[in-house]
N, C-alpha and C positions, 0 to 999 in steps of 0.2 A: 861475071858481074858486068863485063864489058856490052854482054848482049843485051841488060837491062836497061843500061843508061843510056844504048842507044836506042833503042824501040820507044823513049818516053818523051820526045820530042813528036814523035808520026802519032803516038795515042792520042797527046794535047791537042795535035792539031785537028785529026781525027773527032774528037770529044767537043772539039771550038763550034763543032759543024750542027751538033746536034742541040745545042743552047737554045731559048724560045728568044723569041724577039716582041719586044716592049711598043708600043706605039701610041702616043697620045695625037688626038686632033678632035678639034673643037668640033661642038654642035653646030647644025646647019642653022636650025630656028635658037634664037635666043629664050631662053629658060625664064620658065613661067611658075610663079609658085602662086596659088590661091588659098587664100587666109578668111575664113567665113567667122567671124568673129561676132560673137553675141553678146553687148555691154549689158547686166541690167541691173539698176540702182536700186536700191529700196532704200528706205526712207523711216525711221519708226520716230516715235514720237511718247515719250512718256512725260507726263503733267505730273505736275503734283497734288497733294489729294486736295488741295484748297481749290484749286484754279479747275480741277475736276470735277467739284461739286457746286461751283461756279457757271461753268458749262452746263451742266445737267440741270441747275435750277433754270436758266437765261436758254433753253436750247433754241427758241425764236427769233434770236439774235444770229443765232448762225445757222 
């Protein structure tokens, strides 16, 4: 038992060696996001049927 508890000290350190190593560092250029955005409204328009048939008698008015 004695030979176990001491061998686990030399494995740990051993086992420390092979661990990956982490590294963060910034970008050289500063970050660029492009956003191509296309707005497009519509618009609808419902009359009522008086002011509809208003329109279509008068269409030379508008």
């Amino acid at each position: 038992m004695k030979r176990i508890i001491g061998r686990c000290p030399v494995v740990l350190i051993g086992m420390a060696g092979l661990c990956g190593c982490v590294q963060i560092a910034t970008p050289d250029k500063p970050i660029e996001i492009n956003l191509n955005i296309n707005i497009r409204q519509e618009i609808a328009v419902k009359l009522d049927g008086d002011a509809k048939k208003l329109i279509e008698q008068n269409s030379e008015i508008f």
